[in-house]
C-alpha positions, 0 to 999 in steps of 0.5 A: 532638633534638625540637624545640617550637614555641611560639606567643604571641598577644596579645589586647590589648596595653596598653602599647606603650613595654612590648612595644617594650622586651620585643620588643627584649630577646627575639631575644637570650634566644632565641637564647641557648638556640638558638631563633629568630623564625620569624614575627611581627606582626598579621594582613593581613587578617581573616576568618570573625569573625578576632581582630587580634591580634599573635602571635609563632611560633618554635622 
């Protein structure tokens, strides 16, 4: 079976109660449909003009 990485970033994050409610309802739907979180949060550090931006990885 194939497997699809998705990758999910966040240039600007506006609401934070918003992300909170969607971060706490999403780990559940992933793993419904047998995904999971391999990585996410922001960056520890910057560099070559680098983005912190939060950003998700998973499969």
């Amino acid at each position: 079976m194939s497997k699809v990485v998705c990758i999910v970033t966040y240039k600007e994050i506006t609401d934070e109660a918003k992300l909170a409610a969607y971060a706490a309802m999403a780990p559940a739907t992933v793993q419904k449909y047998g995904g999971q979180f391999l990585a996410r949060g922001y960056p520890v550090a910057l560099r070559e003009s680098g983005q912190q931006e939060r950003t998700v990885i998973g499969i």
